[in-house]
DRENLUM-719912 format. One record per atom (N, C-alpha, C): y negated, z, x negated; atom name. Coordinates in nm, 3 decimals, padded with zeros to 5 digits, m for minus. Each point is the difference from the previous one (the first is absolute). Layout:
BEGIN
[[Y,Z,X],CA]
...
***
This chain:
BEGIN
[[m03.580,12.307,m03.586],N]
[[m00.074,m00.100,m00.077],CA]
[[m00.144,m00.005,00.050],C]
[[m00.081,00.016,m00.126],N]
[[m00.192,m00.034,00.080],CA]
[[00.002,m00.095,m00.035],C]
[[m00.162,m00.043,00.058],N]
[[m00.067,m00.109,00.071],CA]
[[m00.013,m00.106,m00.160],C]
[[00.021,00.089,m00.093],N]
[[m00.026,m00.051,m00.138],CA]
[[00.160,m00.108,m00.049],C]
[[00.108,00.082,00.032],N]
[[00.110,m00.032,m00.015],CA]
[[00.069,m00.115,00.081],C]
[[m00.055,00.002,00.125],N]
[[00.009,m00.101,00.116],CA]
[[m00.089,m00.120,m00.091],C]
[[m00.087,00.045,m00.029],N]
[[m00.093,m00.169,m00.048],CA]
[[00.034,m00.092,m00.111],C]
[[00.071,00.146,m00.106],N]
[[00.063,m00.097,m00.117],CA]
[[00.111,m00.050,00.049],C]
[[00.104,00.034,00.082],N]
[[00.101,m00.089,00.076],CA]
[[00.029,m00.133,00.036],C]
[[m00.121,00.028,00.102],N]
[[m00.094,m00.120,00.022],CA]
[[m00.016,m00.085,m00.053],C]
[[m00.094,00.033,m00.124],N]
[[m00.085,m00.107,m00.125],CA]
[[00.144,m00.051,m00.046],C]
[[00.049,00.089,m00.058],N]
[[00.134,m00.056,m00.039],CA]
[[00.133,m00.073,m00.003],C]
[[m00.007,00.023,00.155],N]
[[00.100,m00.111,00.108],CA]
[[m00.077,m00.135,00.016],C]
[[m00.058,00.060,00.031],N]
[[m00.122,m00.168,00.044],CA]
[[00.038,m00.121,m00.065],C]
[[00.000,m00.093,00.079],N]
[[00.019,m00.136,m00.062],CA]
[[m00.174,m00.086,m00.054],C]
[[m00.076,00.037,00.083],N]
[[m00.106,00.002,00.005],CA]
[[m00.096,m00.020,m00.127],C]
[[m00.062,m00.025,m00.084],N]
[[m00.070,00.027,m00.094],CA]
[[m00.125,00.047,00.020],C]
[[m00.039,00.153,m00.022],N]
[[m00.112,00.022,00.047],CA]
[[m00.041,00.136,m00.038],C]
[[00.058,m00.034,m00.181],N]
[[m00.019,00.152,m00.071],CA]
[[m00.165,00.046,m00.028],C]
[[m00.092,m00.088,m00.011],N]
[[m00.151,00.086,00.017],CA]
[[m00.057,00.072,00.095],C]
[[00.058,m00.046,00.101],N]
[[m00.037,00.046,00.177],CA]
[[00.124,00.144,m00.023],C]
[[00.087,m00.012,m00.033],N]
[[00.123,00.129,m00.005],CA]
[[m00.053,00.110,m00.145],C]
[[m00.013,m00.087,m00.036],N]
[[m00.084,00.128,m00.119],CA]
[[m00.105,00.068,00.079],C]
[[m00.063,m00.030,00.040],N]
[[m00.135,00.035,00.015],CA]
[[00.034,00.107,00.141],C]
[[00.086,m00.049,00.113],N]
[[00.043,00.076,00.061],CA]
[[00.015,00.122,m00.073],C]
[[00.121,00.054,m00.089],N]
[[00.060,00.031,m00.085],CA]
[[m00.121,00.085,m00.068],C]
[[m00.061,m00.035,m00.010],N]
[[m00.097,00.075,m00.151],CA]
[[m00.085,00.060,00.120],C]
[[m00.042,m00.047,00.139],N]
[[m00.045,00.091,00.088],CA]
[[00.036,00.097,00.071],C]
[[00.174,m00.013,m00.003],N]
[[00.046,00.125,00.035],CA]
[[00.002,00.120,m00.069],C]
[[00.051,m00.030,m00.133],N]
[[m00.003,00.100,m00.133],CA]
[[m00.169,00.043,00.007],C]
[[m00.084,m00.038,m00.022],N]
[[m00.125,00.029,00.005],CA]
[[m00.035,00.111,00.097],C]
[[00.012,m00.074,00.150],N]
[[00.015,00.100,00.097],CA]
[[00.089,00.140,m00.003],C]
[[00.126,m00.005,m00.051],N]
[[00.082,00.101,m00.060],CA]
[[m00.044,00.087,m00.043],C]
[[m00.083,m00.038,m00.163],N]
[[m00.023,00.069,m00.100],CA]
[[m00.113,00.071,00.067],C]
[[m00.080,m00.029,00.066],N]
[[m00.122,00.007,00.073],CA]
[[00.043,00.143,00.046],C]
[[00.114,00.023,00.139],N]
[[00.012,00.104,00.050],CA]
[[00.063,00.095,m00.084],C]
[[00.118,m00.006,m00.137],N]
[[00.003,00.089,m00.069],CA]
[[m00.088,00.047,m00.099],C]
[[m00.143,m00.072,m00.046],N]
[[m00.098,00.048,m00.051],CA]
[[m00.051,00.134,00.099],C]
[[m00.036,m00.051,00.103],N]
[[m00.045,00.072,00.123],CA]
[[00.045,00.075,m00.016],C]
[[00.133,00.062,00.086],N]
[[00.090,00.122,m00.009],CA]
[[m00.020,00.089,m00.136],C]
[[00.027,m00.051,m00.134],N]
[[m00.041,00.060,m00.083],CA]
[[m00.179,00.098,00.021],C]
[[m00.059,m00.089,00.041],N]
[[m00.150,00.043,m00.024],CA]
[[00.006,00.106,00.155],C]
[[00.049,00.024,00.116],N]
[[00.020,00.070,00.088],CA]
[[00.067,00.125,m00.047],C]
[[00.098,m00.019,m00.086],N]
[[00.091,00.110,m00.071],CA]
[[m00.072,00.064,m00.070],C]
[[m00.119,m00.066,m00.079],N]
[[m00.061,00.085,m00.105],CA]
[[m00.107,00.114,00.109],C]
[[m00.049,m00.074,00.120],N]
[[m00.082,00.090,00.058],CA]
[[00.092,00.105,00.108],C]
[[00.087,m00.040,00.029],N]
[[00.103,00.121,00.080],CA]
[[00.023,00.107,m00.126],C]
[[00.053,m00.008,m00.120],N]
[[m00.004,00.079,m00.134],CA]
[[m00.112,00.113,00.019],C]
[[m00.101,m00.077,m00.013],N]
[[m00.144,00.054,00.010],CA]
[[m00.043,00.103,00.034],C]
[[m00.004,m00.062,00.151],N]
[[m00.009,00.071,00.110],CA]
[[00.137,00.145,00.035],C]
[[00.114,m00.007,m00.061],N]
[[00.120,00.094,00.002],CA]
[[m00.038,00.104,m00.090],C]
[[m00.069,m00.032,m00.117],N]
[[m00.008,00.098,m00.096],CA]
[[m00.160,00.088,00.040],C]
[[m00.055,m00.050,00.053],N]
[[m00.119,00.070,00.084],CA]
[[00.023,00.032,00.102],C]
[[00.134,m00.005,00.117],N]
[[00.000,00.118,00.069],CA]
[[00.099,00.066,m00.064],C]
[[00.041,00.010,m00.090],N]
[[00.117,00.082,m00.083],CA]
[[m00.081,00.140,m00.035],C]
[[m00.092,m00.060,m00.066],N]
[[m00.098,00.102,m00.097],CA]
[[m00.057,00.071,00.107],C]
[[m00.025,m00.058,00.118],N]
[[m00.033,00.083,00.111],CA]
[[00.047,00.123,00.057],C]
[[00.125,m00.001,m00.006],N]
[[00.145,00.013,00.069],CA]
[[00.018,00.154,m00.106],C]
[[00.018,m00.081,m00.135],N]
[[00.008,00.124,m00.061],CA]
[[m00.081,00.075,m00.074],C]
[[m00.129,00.043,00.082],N]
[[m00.056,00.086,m00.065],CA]
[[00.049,00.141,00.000],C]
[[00.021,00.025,00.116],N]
[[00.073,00.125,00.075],CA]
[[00.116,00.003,m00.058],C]
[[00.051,m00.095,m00.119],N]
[[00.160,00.032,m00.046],CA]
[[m00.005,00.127,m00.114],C]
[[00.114,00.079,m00.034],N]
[[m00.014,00.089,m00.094],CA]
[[m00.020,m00.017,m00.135],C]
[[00.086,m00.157,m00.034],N]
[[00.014,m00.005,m00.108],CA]
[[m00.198,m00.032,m00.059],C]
[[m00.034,m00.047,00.141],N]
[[m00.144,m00.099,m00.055],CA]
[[m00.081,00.132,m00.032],C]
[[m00.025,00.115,00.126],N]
[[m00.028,00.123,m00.021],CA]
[[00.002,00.066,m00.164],C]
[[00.168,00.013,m00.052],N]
[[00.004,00.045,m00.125],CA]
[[m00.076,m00.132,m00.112],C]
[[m00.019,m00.136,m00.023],N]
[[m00.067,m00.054,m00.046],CA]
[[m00.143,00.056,00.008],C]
[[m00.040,m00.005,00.081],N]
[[m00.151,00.042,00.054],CA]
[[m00.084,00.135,m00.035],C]
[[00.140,00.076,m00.027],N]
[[m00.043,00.136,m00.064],CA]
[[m00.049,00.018,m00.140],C]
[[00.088,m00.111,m00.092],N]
[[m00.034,m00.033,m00.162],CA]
[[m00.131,m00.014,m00.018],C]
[[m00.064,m00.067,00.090],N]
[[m00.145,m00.010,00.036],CA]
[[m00.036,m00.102,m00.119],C]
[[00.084,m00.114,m00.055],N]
[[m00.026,m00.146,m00.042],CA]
[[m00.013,m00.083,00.075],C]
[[m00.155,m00.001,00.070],N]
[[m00.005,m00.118,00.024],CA]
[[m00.047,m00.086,m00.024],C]
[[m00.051,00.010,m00.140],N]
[[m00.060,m00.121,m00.101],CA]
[[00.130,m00.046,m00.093],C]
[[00.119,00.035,00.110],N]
[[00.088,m00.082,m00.083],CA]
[[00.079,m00.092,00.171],C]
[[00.021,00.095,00.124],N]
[[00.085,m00.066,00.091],CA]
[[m00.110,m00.077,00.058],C]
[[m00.116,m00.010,00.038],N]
[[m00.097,m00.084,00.063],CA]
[[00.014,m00.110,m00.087],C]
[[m00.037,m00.053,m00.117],N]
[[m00.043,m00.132,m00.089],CA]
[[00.175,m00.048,00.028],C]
[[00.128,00.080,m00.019],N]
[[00.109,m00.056,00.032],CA]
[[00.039,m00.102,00.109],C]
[[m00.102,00.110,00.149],N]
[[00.021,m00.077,00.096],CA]
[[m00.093,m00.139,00.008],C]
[[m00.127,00.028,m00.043],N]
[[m00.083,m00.129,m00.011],CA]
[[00.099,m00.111,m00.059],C]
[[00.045,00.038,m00.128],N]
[[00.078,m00.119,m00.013],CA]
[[00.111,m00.077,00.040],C]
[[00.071,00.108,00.071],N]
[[00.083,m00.023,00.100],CA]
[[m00.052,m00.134,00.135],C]
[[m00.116,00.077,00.001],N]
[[m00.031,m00.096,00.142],CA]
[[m00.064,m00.143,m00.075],C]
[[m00.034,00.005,m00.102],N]
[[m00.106,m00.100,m00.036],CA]
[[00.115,m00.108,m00.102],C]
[[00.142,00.033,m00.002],N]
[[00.066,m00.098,m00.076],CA]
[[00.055,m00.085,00.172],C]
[[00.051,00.084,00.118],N]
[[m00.017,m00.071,00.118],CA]
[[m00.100,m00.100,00.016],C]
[[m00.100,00.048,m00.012],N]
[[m00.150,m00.066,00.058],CA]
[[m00.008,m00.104,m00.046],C]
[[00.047,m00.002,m00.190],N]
[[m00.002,m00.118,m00.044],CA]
[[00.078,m00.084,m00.011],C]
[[00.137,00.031,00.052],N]
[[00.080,m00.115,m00.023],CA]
[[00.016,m00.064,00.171],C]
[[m00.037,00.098,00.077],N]
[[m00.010,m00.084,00.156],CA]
[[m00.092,m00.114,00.002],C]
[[m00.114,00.004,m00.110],N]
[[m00.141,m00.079,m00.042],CA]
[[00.090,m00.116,m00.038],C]
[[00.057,00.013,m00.076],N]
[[00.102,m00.131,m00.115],CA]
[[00.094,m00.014,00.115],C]
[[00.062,00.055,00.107],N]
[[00.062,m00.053,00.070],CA]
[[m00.064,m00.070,00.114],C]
[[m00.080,m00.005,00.051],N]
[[m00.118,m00.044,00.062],CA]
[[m00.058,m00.147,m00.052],C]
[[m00.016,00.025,m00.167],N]
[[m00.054,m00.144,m00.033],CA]
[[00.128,m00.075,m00.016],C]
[[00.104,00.057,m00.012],N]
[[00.127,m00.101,m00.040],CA]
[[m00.004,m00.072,00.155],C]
[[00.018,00.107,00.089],N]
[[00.019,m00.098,00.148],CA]
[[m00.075,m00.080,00.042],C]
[[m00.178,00.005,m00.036],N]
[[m00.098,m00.121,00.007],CA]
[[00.033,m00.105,m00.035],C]
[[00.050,00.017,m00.142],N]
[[00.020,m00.130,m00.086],CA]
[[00.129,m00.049,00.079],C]
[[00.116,00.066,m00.011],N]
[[00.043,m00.113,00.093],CA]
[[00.011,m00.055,00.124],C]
[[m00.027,00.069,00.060],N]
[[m00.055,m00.060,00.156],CA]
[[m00.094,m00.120,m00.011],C]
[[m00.110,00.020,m00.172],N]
[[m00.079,m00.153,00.015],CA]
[[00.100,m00.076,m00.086],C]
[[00.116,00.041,m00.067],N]
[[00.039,m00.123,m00.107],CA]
[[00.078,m00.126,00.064],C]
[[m00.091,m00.097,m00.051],N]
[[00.013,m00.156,00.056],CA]
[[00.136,m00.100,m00.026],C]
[[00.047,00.077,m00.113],N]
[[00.073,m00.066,m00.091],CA]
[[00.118,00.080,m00.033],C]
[[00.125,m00.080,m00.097],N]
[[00.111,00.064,m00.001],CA]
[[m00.025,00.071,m00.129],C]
[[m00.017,m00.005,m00.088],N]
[[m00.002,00.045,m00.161],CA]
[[m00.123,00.092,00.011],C]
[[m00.081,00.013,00.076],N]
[[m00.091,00.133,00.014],CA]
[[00.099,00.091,00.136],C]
[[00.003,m00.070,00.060],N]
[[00.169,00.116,00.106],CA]
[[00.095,00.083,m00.091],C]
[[00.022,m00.055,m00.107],N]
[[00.090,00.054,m00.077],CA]
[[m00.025,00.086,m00.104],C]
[[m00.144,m00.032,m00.031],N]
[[m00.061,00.066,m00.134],CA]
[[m00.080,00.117,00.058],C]
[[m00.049,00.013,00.183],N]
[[m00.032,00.108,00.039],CA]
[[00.135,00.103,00.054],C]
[[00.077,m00.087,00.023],N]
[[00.168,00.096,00.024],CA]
[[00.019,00.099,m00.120],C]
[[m00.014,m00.058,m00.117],N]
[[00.046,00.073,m00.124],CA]
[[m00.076,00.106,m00.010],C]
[[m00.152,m00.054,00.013],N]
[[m00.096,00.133,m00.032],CA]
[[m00.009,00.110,00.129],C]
[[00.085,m00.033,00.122],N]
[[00.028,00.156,00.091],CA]
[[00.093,00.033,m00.044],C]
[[00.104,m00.052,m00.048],N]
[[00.102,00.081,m00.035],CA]
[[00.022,00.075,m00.121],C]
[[m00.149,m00.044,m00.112],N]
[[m00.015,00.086,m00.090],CA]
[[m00.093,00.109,00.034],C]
[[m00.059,m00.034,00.103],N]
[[m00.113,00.146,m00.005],CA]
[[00.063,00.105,00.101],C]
[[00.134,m00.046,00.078],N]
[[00.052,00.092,00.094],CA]
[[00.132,00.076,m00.120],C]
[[00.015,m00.081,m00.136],N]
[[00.091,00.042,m00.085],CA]
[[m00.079,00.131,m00.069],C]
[[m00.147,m00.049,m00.053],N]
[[m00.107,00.091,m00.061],CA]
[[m00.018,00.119,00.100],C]
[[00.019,m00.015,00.108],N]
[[m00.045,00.084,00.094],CA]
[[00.089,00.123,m00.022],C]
[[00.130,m00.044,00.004],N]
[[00.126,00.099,00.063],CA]
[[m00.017,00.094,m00.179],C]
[[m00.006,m00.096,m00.110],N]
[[m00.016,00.050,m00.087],CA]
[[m00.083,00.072,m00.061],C]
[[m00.111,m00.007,00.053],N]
[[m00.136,00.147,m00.019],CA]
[[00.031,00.094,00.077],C]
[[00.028,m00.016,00.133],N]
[[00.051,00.110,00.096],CA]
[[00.124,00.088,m00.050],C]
[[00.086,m00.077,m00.123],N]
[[00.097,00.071,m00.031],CA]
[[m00.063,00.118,m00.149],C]
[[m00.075,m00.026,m00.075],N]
[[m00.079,m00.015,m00.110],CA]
[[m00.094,00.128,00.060],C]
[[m00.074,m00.004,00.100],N]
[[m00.063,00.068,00.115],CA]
[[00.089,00.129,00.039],C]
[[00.120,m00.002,00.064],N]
[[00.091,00.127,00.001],CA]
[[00.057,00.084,m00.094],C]
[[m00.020,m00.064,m00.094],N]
[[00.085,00.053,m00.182],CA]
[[m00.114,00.084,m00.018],C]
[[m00.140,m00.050,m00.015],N]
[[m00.121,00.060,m00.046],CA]
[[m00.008,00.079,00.084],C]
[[m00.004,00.026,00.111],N]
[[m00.055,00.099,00.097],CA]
[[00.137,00.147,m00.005],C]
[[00.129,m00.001,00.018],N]
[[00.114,00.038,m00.032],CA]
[[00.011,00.057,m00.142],C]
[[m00.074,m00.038,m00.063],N]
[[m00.025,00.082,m00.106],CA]
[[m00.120,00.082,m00.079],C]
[[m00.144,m00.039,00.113],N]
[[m00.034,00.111,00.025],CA]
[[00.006,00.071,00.104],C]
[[00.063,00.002,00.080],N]
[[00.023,00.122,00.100],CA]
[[00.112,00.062,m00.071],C]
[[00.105,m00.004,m00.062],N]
[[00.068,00.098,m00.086],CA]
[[m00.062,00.045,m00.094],C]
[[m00.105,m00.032,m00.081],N]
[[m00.071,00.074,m00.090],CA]
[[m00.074,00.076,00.107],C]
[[m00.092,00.012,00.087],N]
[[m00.066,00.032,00.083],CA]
[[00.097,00.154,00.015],C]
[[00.073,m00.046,00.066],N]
[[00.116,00.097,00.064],CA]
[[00.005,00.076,m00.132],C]
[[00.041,m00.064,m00.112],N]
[[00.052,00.107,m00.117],CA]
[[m00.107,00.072,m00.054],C]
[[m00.078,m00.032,00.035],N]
[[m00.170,00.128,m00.077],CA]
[[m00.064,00.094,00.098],C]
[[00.074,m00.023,00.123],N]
[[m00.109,00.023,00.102],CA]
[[00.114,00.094,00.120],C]
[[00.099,m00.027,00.001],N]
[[00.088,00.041,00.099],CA]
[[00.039,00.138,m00.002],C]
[[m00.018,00.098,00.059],N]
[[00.059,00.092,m00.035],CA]
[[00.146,00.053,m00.018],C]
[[00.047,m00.061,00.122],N]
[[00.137,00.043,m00.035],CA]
[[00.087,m00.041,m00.122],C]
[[m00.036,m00.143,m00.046],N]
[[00.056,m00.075,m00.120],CA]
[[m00.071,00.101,m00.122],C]
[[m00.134,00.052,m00.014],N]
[[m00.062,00.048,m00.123],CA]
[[00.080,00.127,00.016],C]
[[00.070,00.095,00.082],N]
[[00.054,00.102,00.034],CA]
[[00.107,m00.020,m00.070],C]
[[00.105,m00.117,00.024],N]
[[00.153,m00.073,m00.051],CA]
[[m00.033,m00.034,m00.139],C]
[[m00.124,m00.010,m00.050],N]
[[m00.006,m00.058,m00.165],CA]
[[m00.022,00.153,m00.062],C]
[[m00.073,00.096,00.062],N]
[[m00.020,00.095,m00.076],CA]
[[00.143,00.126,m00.011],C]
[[00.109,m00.017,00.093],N]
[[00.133,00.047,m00.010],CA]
[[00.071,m00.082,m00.125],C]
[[m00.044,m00.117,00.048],N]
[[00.115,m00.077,m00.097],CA]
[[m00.067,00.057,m00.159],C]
[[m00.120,00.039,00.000],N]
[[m00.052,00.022,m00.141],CA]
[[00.043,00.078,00.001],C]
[[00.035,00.129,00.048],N]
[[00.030,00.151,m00.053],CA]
[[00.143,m00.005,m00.005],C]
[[00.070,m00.106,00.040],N]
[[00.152,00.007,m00.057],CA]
[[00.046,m00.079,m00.092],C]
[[m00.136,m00.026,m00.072],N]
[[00.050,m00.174,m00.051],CA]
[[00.043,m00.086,00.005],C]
[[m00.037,m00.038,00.098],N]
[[00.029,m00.143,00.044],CA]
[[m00.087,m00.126,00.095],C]
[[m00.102,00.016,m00.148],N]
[[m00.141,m00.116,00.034],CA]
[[00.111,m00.105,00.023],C]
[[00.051,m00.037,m00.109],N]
[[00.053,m00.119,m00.009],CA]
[[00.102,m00.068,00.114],C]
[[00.065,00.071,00.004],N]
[[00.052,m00.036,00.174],CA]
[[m00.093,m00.023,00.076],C]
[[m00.092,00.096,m00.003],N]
[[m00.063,m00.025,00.150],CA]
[[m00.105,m00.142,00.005],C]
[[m00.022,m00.004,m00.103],N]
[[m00.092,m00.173,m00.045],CA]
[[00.109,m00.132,00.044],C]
[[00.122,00.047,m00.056],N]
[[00.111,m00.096,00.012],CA]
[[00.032,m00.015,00.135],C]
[[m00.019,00.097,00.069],N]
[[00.051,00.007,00.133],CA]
[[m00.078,m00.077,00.083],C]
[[m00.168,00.039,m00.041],N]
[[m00.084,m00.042,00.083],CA]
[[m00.042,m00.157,m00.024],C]
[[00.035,m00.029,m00.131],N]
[[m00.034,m00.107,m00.022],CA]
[[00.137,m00.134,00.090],C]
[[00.121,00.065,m00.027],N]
[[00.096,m00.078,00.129],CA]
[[m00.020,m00.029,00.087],C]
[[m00.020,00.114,00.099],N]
[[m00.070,00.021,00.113],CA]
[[m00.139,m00.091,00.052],C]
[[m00.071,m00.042,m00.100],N]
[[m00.077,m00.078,m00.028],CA]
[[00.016,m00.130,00.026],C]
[[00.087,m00.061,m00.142],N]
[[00.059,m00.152,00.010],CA]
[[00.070,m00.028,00.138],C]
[[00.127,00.080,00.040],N]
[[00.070,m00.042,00.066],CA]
[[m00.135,00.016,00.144],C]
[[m00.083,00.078,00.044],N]
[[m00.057,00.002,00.139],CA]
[[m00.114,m00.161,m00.007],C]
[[m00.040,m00.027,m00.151],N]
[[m00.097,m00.112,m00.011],CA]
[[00.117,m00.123,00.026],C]
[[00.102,00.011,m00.057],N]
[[00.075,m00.124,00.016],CA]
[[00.048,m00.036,00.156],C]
[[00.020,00.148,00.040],N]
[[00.048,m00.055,00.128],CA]
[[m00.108,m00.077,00.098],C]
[[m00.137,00.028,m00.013],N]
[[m00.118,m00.004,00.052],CA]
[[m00.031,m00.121,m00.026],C]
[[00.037,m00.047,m00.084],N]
[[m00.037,m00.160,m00.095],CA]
[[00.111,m00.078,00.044],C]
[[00.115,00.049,00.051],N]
[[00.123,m00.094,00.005],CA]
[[m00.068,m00.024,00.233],C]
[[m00.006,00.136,00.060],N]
[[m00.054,m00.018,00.105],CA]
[[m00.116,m00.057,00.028],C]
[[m00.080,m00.081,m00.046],N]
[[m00.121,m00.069,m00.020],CA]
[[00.043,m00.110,m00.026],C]
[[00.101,m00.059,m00.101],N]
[[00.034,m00.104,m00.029],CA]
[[00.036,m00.060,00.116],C]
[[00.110,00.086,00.053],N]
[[00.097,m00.040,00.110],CA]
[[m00.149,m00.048,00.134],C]
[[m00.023,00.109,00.006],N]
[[m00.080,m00.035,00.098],CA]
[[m00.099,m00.131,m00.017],C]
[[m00.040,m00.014,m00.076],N]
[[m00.103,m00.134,m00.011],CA]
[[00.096,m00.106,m00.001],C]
[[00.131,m00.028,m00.060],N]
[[00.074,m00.135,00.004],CA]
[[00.029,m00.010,00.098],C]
[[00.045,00.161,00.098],N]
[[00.046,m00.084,00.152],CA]
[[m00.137,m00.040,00.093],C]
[[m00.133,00.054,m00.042],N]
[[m00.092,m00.065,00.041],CA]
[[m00.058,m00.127,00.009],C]
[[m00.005,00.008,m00.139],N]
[[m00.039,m00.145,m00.052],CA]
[[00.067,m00.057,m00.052],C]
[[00.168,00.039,m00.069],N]
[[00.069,m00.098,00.006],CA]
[[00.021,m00.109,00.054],C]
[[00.023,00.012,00.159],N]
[[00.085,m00.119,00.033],CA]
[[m00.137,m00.121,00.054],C]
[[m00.088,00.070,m00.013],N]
[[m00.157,m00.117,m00.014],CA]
[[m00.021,m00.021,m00.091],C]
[[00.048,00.027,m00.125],N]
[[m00.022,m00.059,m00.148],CA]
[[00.126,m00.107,00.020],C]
[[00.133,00.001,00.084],N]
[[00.116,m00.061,m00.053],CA]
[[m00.039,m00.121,00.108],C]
[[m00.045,m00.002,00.077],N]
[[m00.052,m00.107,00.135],CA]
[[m00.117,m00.092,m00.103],C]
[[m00.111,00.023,m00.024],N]
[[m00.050,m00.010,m00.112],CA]
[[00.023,m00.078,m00.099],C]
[[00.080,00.051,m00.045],N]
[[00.082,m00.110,m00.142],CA]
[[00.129,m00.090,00.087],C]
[[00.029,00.022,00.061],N]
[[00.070,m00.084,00.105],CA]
[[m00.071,m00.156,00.019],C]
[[m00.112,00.032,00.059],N]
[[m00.101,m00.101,00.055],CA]
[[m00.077,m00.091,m00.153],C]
[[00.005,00.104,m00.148],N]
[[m00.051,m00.044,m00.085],CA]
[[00.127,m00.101,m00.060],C]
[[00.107,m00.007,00.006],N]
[[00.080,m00.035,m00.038],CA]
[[00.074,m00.159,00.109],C]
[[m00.078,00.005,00.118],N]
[[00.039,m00.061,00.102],CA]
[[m00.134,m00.154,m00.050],C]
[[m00.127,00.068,m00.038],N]
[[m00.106,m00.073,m00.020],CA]
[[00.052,m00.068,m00.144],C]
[[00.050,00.040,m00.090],N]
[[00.037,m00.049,m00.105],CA]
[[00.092,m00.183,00.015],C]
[[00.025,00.068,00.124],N]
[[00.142,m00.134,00.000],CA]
[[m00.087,m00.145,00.035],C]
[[m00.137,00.044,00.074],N]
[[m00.098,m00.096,00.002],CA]
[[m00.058,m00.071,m00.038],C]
[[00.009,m00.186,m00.021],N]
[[m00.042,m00.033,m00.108],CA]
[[m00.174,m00.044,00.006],C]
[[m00.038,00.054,m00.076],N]
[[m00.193,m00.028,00.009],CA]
[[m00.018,m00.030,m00.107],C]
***
């Protein structure tokens, strides 16, 4: 049991009458609460950050990045990565002003109305980043399919035996199922990130509700 759960006990046993002084307790703990899971969120967005810039580091020397690098598009993988880094940049910004605001909010019904708006821009977030992998996942398979040799090698067999059509069908599977899995591993990963600070979150928004102001 926390320090939150101990107090409504408290308030609640009490013979005492002395629910403005217990609210207010109450609405300062949740406050304080919401306070450090804003935080954490806005720490998460810059550990993210910072992971995917020594990543890119990491793998320059990889083969697969090598065979990218050979297509020699990079007026298509550079503006990718810009946006890559710059949908971070901006939602650590919105996570940043969400945690100002409540660290100054005075009151319960702005506590609650800034709760809602992190948990929509950490909802917006996970959801461009997903929006973000679909788009990118499908041009690096076009990429791959105009540019690759060994695949333009596998399309030009499949032509001389006839069988474009398979091989479109094939590649296009190969396709869905590697984007879905990529989109389902992204998902996963951001809810166990930011899940259980979105569910603490609405916890505390739902705790402020019971408050009467």
């Amino acid at each position: 049991m926390d320090e939150l759960d101990k107090l409504k006990n408290h308030w609640q046993k009490s013979e005492v009458a002395f629910p403005k002084v217990s609210e207010k307790e109450i609405y300062g703990m949740l406050h304080k609460k919401s306070s450090s899971v804003v935080k954490w969120i806005l720490i998460l967005s810059i550990a993210e950050f910072a992971f995917w810039l020594v990543l890119s580091f990491f793998l320059k020397d990889n083969p697969n990045t090598k065979r990218i690098e050979s297509f020699h598009m990079d007026y298509v993988t550079i503006p990718l990565s810009v946006i890559s880094y710059g949908i971070i940049i901006y939602f650590f910004y919105n996570f940043y002003k969400n945690y100002k605001k409540i660290t100054a909010t005075d009151n319960v019904k702005n506590l609650m109305a800034n709760i809602l708006k992190t948990r929509k821009t950490v909802s917006n977030y996970i959801f461009v980043n997903i929006i973000y992998v679909i788009i990118c996942s499908v041009v690096l398979f076009a990429m791959y399919f105009y540019n690759d040799e060994q695949l333009i090698n596998a399309y030009h067999q499949s032509e001389a035996h006839g069988n474009v059509i398979s091989f479109y069908i094939m590649y296009i599977i190969m396709a869905i199922v590697t984007i879905g899995i990529l989109i389902l591993a992204v998902w996963l990963f951001y809810k166990l990130v930011y899940g259980f600070l979105l569910k603490r979150l609405y916890r505390n928004y739902e705790e402020l509700k019971k408050i009467d102001f």
